[in-house]
N, C-alpha and C positions, 0 to 999 in steps of 0.2 A: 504494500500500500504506500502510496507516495504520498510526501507533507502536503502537495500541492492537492490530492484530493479529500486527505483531513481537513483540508483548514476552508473547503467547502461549506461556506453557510458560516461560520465560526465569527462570535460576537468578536467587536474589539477588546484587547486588554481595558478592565476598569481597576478603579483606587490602585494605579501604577506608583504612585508614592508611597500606598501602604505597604505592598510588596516589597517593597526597598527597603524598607525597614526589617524584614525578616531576612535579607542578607547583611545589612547593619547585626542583628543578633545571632546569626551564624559566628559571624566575624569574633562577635563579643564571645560568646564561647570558645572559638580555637586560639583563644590567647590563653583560657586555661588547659583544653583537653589540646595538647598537639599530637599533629601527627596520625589523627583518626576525622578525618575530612569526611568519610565517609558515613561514621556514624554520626556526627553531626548534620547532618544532611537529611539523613531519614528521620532524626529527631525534627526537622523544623519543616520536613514533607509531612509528619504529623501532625506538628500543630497547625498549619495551615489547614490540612484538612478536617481537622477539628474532630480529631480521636485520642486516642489514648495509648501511652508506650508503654511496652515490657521491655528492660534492661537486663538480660539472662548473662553472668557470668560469674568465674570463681571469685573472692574478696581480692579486695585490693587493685582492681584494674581499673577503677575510675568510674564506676557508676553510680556511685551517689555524688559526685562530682559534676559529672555531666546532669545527673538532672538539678543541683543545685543552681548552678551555671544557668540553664536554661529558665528558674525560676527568677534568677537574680537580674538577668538582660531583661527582662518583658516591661516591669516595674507594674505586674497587676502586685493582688493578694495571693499570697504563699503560704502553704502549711506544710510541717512535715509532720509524718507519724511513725514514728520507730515501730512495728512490728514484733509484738513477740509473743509467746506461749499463753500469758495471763492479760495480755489484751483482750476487753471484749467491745460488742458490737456497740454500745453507747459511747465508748470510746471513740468512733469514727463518723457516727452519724449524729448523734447529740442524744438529748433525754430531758423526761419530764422532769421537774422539781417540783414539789407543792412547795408553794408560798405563804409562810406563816402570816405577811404582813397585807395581803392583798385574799387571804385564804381562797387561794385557788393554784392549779398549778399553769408552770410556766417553761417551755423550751429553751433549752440550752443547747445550742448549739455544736456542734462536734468541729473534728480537723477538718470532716471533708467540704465546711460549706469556705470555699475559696477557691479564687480564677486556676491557679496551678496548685494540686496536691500530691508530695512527693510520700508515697508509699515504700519505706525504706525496706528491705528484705521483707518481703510482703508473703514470703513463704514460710516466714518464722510463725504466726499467728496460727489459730486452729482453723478448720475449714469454716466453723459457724461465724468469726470473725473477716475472714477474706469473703464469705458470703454478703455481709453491709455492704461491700461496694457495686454491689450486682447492677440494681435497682437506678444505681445516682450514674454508674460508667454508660446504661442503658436509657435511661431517659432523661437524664438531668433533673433528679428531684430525690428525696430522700421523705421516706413514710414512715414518722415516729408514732406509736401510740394511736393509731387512725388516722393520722391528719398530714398529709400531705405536704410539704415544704420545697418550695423550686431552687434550686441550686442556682447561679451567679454562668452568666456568660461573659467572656467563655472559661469551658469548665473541662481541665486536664487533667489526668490522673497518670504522672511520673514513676510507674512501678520499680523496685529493680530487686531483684533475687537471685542467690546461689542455687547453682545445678539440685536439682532434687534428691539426686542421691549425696549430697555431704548433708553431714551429722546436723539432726536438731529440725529439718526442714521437713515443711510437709508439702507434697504435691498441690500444686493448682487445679481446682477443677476444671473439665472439660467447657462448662458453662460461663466461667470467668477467664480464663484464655483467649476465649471467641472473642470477647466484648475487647480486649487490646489488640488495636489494627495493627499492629507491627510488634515484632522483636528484633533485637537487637544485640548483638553481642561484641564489648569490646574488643577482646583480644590484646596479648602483652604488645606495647609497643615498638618500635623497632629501634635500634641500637640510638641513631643519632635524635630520635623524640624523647628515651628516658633520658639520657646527657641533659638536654633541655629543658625535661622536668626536671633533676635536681637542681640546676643553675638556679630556676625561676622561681622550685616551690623552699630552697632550702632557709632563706633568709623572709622572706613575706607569704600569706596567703595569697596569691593573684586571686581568691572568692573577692576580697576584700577588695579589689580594685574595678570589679564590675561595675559600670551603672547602668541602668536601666535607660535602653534605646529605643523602647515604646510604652504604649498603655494598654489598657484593657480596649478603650474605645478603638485603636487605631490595631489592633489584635481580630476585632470583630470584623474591622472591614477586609481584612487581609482573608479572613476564613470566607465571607462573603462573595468578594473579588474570584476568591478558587470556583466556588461554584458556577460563575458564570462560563469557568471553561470549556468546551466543546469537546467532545466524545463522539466519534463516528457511530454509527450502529456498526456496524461493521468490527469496532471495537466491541463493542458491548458482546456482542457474540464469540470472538475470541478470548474474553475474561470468563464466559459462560464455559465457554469448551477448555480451559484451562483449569476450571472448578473444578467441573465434573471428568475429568480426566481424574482428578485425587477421588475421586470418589470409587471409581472402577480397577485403582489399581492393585495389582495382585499382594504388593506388599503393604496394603494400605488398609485396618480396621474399619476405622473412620476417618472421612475425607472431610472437604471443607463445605462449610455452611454455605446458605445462599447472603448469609449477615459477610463472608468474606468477600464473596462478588461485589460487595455495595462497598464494602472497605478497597478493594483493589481499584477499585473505579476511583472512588475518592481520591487515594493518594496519588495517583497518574494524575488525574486535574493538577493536585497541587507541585507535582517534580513538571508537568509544564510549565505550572508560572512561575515555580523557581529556574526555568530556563529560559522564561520572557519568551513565551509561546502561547497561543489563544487556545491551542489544539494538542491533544492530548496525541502522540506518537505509538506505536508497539513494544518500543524501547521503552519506554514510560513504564508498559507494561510489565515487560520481560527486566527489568532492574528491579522493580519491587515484590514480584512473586517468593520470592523467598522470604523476607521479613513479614509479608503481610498473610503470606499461608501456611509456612512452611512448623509454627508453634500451635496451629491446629491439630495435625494431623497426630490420628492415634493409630501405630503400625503395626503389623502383626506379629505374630511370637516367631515367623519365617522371616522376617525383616529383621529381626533382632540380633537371629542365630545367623546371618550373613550378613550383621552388623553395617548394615543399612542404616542409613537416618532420614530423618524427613527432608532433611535442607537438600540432600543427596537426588530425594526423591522427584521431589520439586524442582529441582534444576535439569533432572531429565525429563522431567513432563514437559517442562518450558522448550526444549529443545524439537522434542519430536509432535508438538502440538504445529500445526501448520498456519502461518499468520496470514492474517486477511489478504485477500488479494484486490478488492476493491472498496470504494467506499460504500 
């Protein structure tokens, strides 16, 4: 398929100013995280498209970093919530309190009513606690006690968790995995990025030197601006046939949702307008199949024992899935 028959019909770029602003905050982040361009890129192909990130890796490689980073450039409200074993679910969503002076009660608030909330080891907590965030990552609202309470646009949930199998952690469920458009995994950095991080982080925090390159308002129009961008159908059916190829394959339990087609879609809108494009490309596509499907997928016990992995999986579906030929 050629750009020239994508960009068929395709609105103009709008709020081109507020877009700029989310290479402004790329930028503000790779002066703490170097040397991982990459996963800074899918973190802000997510918040433009206005989902939510998993940050899957062993300790120490910089992901409660990168999502701090990522809270600290926006200048909305930030919360974080440490995660752990005797966390529970009032803890993240809020609770009643009866009021001796008004005798009645009255809501308190939790960590998750805020624009960015950074979910620290979000795999340390028991399932009924990773369960609170179900409801608020899936509709933007949070139901205390009967009563219904809308959460703050826009509204980010910055996960990040060690592998499942080290000590102490518990698996995520299949239910709360779906609802984060993307994973992400650091990976150690490369020889001349740590040199760099000692030089930088040995003497200051560079957190401490972030400021804040937008707001919440100018946040909104950025996610807005994504929407407007153009999606061939032609597209639309190659995300379709890329789904449901996970769905049918042999080493595959459970494949992906139709809630991931609607994420894959999303985040190609937003890696076009972070490449100052109106129209969504198959590159688009085929760069973010893996982060955005690939933490779905549940494999089978034959996948295991020929130590297969999903990402592995995913990138050969990508491969032999045939890309659109017209618009």
């Amino acid at each position: 398929m050629t750009s020239d028959a994508l960009a068929q019909s395709s609105p103009a770029p709008t709020a081109s100013g507020a877009l700029a602003s989310a290479v402004e905050v790329g930028r503000a982040i790779q002066r703490v995280i170097s040397g991982k361009p990459d996963a800074v890129r899918t973190a802000l192909v997510v918040l433009l498209a206005g989902g939510h990130l998993l940050i899957e890796d062993i300790p120490g490689v910089g992901k409660t970093t990168l999502a701090k980073s990522l809270a600290r450039s926006l200048g909305c409200s930030a919360r974080r919530i440490q995660f752990t074993p005797d966390l529970l679910p009032g803890d993240v969503v809020g609770v009643s309190v009866f009021n001796q002076d008004t005798r009645d009660f009255e809501f308190r608030p939790g960590a998750i009513f805020a624009n960015v909330v950074i979910a620290d080891e979000i795999n340390r907590a028991s399932p009924k606690t990773q369960s609170a965030l179900l409801e608020c990552m899936e509709e933007g609202q949070a139901t205390v006690d009967g009563t219904t309470y809308l959460l703050g646009r826009p509204f980010m949930v910055v996960a990040t968790q060690n592998p499942a199998e080290m000590e102490g952690t518990y698996p995520l469920p299949e239910a709360q995995r779906d609802r984060f458009m993307a994973r992400l995994s650091m990976g150690y950095p490369d020889r001349t990025s740590e040199i760099a991080m000692l030089e930088a982080h040995g003497a200051d925090d560079p957190l401490e030197a972030i400021a804040p390159v937008t707001d919440a308002t100018e946040v909104r129009a950025m996610v807005d601006a994504v929407r407007a961008v153009h999606v061939a159908p032609a597209l639309h059916a190659y995300v379709v046939d890329l789904v449901t190829a996970t769905r049918t394959h042999p080493q595959v339990r459970l494949g992906a949702s139709p809630r991931s087609a609607l994420h894959l879609v999303r985040a190609a809108r937003a890696s076009a307008a972070l490449a100052g494009r109106a129209h969504v490309l198959p590159d688009d596509v085929q760069s973010l199949a893996v982060p955005v499907l690939a933490h779905r997928l549940v494999l089978s016990t034959d996948a295991h024992l020929a130590r297969a992995t999903s990402e592995s999986i995913v990138r050969e579906i990508v491969a032999r899935v045939p890309i659109p030929a017209g618009p």
